[in-house]
Backbone bond lengths (Angstrom), bond angles and torsions (degrees), N, CA, C in turn:
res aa  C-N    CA-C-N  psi(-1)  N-CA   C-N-CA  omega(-1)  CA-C   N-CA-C  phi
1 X - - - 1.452 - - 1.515 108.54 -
2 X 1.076 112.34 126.41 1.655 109.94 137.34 1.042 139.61 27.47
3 X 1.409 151.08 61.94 1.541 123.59 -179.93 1.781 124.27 -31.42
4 X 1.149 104.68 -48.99 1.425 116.16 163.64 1.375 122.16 -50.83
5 X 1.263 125.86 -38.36 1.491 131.16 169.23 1.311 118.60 -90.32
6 X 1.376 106.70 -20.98 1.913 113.64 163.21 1.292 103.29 -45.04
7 X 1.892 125.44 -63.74 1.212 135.90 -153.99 1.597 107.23 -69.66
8 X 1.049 110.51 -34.65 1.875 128.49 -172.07 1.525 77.01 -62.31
9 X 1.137 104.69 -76.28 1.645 118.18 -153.22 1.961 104.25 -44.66
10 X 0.790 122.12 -57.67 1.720 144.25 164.78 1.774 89.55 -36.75
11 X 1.563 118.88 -97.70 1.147 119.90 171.93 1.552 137.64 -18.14
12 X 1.414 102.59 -47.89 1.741 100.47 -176.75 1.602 86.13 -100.03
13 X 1.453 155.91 -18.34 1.785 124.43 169.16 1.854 80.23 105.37
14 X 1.118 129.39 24.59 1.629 121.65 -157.65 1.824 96.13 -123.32
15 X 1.405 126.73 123.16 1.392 119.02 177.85 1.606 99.95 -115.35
16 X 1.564 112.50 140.96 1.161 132.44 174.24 1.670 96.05 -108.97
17 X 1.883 92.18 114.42 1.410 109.24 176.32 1.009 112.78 -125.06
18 X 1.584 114.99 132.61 1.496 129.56 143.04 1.299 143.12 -87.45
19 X 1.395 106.66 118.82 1.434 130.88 -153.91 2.226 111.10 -102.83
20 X 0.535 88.75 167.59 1.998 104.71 179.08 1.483 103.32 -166.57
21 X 1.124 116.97 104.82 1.394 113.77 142.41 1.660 123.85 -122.99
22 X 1.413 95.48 165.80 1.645 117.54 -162.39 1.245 105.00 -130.92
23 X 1.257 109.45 108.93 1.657 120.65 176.89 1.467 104.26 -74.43
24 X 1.638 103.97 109.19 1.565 98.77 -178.55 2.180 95.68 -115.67
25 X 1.542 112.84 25.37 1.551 110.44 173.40 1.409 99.22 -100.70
26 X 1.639 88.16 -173.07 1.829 101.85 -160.02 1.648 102.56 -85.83
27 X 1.355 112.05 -0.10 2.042 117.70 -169.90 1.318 96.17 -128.91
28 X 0.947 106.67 154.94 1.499 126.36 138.42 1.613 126.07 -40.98
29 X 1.005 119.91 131.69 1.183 116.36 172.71 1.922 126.47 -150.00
30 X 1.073 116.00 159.86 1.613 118.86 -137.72 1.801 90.59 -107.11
31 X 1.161 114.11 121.57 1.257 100.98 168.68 1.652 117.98 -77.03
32 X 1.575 109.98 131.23 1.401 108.05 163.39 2.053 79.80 107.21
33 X 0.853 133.45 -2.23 1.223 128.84 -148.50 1.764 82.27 -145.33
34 X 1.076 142.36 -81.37 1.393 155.70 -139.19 1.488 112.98 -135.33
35 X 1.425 115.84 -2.25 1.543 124.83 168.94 1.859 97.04 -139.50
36 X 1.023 112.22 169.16 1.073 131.44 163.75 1.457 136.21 -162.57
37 X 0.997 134.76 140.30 1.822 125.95 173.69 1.819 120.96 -82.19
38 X 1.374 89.20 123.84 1.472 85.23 -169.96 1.718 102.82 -137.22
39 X 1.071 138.53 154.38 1.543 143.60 -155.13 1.494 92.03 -73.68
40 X 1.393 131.31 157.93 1.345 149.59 130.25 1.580 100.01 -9.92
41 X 1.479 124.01 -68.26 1.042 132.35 -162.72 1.693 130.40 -85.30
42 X 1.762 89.84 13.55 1.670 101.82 179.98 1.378 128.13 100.97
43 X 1.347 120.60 -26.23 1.133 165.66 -153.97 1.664 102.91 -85.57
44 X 1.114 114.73 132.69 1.627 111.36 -161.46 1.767 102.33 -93.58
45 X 1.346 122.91 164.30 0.686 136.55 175.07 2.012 129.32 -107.22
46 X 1.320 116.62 106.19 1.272 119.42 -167.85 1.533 112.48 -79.90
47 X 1.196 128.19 95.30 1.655 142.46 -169.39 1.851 87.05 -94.24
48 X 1.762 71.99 136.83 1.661 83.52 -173.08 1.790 96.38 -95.59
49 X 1.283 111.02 173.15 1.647 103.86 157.81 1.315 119.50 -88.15
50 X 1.195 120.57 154.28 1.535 119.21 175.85 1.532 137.46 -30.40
51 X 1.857 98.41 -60.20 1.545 90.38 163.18 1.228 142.93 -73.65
52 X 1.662 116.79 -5.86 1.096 155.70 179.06 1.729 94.17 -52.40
53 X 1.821 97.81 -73.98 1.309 94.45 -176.70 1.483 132.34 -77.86
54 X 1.755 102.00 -9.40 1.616 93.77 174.63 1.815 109.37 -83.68
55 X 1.477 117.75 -18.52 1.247 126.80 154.54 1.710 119.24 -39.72
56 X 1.045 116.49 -55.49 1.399 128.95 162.54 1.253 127.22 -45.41
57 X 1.672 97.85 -77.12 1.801 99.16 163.39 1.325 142.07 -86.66
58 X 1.291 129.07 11.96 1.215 130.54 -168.89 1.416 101.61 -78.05
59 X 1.206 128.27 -179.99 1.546 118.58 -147.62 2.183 86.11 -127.78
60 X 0.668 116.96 156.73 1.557 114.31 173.07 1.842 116.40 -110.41
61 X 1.521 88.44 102.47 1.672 79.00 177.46 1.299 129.24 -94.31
62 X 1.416 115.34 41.04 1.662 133.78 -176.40 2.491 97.43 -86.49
63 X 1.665 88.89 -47.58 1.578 135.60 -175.44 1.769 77.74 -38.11
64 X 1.683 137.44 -29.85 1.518 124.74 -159.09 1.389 92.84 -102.88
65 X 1.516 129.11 -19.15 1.412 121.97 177.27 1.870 103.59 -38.45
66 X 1.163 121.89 -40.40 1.362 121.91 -168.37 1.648 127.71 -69.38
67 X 1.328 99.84 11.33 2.031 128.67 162.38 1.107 98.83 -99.44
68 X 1.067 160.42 -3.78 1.088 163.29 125.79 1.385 129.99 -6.54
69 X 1.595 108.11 -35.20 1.291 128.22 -143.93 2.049 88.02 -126.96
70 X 1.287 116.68 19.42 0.961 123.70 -176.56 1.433 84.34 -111.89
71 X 1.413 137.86 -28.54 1.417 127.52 172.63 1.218 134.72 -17.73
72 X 1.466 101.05 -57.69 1.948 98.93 179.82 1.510 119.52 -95.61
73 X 1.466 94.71 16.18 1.859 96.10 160.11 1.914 125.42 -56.79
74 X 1.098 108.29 156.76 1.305 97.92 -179.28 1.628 88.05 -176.24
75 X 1.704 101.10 137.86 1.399 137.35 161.54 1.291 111.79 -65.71
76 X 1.239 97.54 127.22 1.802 95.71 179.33 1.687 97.55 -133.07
77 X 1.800 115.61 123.44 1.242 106.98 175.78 1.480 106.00 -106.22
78 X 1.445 126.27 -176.83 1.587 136.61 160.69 1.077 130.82 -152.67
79 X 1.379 137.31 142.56 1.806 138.71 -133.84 1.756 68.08 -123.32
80 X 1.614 99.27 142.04 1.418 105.12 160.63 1.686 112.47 -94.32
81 X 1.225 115.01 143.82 1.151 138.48 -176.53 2.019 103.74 -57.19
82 X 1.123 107.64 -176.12 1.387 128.85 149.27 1.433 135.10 -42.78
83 X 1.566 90.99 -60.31 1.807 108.97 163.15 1.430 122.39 -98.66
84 X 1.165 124.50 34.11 1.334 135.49 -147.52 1.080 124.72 41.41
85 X 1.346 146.07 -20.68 1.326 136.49 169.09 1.682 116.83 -25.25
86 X 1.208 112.55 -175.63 1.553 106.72 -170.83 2.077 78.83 -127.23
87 X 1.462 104.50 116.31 1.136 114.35 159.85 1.384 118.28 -76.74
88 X 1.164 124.68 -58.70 1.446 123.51 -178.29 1.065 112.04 -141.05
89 X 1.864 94.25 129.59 1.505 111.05 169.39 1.944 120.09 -119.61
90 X 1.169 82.45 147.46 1.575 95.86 -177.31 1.135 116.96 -125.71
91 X 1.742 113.14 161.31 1.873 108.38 -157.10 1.687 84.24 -144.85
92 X 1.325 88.14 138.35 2.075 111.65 178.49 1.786 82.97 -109.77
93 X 1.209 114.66 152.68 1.227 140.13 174.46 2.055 107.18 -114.04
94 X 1.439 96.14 45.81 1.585 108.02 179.85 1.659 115.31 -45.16
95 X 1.441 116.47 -24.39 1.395 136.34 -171.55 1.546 102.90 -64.98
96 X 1.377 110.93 -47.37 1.791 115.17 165.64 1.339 131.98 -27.33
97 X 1.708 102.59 -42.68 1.115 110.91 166.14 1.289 141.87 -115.78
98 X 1.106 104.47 -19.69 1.498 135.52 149.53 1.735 134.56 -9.53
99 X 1.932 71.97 -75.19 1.644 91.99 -155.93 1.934 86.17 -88.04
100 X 1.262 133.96 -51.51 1.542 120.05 173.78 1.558 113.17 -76.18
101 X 1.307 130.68 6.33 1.236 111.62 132.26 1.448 138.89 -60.94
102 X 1.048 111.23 -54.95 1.562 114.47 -164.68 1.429 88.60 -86.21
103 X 1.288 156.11 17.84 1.195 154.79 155.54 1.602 121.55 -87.75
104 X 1.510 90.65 -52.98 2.042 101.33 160.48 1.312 88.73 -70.63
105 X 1.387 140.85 -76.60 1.555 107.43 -142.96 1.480 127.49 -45.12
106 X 1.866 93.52 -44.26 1.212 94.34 171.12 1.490 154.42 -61.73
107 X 1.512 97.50 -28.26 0.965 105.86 149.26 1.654 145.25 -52.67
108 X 1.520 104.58 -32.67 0.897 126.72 -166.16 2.039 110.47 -77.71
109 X 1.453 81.29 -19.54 1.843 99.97 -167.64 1.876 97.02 -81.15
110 X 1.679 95.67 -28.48 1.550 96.51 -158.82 1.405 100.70 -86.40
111 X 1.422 120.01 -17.78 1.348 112.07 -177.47 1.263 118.53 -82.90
112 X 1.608 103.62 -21.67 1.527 113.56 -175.99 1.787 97.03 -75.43
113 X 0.794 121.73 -30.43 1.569 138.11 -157.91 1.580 99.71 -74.20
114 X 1.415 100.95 -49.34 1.537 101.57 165.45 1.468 148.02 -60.92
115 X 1.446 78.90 -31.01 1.688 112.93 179.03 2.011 99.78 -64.20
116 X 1.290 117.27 -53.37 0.943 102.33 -159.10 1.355 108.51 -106.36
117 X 1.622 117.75 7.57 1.860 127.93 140.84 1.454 107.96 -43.35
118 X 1.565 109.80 -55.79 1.436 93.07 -160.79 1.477 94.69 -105.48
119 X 0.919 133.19 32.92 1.536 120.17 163.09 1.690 94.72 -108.60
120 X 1.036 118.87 -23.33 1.832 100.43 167.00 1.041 106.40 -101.82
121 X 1.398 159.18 10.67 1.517 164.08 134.10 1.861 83.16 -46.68
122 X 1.279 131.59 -69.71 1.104 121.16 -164.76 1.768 129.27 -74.02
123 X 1.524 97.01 -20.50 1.930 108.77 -178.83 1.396 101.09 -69.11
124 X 1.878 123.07 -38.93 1.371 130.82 -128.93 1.734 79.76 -135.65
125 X 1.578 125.84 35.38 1.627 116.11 159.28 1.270 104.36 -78.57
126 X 1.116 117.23 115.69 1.553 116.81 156.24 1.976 120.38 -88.86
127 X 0.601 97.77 19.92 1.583 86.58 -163.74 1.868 92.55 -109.77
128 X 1.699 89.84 129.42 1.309 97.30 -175.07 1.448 103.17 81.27
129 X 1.153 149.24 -3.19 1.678 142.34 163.63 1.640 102.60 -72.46
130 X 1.696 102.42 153.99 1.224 95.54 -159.57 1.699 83.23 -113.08
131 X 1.322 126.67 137.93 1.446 118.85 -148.13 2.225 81.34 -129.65
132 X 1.294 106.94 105.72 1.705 137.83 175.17 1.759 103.77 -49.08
133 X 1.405 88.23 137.23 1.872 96.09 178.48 1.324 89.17 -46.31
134 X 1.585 116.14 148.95 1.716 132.56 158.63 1.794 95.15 53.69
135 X 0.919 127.79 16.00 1.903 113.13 160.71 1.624 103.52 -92.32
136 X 1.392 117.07 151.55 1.604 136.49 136.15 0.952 142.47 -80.80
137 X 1.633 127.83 119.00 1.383 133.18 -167.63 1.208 100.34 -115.80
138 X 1.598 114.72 141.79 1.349 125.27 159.77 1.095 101.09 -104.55
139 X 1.853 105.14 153.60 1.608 106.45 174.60 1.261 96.37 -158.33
140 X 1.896 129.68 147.03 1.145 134.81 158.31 1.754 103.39 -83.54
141 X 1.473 118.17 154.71 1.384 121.67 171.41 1.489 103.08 -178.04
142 X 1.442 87.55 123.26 1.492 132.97 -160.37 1.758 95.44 -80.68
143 X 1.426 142.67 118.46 0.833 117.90 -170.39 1.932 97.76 -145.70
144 X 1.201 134.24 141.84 1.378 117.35 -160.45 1.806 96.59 -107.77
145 X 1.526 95.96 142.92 1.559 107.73 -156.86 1.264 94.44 -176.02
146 X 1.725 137.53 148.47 1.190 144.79 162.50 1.664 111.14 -98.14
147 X 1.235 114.52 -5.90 1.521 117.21 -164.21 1.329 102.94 -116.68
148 X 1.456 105.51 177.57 1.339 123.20 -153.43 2.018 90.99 -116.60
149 X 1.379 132.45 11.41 1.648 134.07 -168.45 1.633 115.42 -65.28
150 X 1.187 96.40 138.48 1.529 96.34 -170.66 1.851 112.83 -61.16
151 X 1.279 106.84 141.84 1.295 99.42 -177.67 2.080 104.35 -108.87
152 X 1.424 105.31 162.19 1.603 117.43 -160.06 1.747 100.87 -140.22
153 X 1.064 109.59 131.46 1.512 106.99 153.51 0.990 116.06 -78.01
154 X 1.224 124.21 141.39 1.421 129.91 152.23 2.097 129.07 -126.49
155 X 1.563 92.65 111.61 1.357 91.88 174.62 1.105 145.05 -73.31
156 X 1.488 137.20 129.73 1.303 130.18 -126.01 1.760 104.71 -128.67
């Protein structure tokens, strides 16, 4: 993950999990329907829905408007004189480019960043897939929890 989505994830109590299962019974069976995730300790497991969790973690790239304000910076150099004094000084307006650079880029990183949160939130939904005697499913699932507890399938 992300450093950026580490912190979301930490912040909102929200875990982004990766899952594999392997149908080793004699049916088919439905995830969310005929499996479920439930704690080590019995204890049920609250699966968020997808947009739920890219709602949660997606990163906001409005949050870079605030480089912006690096705009009216400006470099100012000065040639020393004869007697050392500073005869002439001159000023670059570096903030021009500066401050809406690193604001578009960033932005630009966060949208892409998003783009491809929720396009694998959506390749890797497992919930509700109906997972074939002897096939493997991968699945991400977003599930809200502050702890680190081992998680278990259990077939139902």
């Amino acid at each position: 993950m992300d450093k950026k989505y580490e912190k979301k994830e930490e912040k909102n109590g929200v875990k982004l999990v990766a899952v594999k299962i392997t149908n080793n019974s004699d049916r088919d069976i439905m995830f969310g329907k005929d499996v479920a995730l439930e704690y080590e300790n019995g204890n049920g497991v609250y699966i968020m829905e997808n947009e739920k969790v890219f709602k949660t973690l997606k990163q906001s790239p409005a949050s870079y408007l605030w480089y912006l304000l690096l705009t009216p910076l400006n470099l100012y150099t000065s040639k020393p004189g004869p007697n050392g004094l500073p005869v002439e000084t001159s000023s670059t307006p570096i903030g021009l480019v500066l401050g809406p650079g690193i604001a578009g880029g960033n932005m630009i990183v966060a949208g892409s960043a998003n783009k491809k949160l929720k396009t694998e939130l959506l390749e890797y939904n497992i919930s509700g897939t109906v997972i074939k005697k002897g096939e493997t499913k991968y699945g991400l699932i977003g599930i809200r929890t502050d702890t680190y507890d081992a998680l278990k399938l259990k077939i139902q």
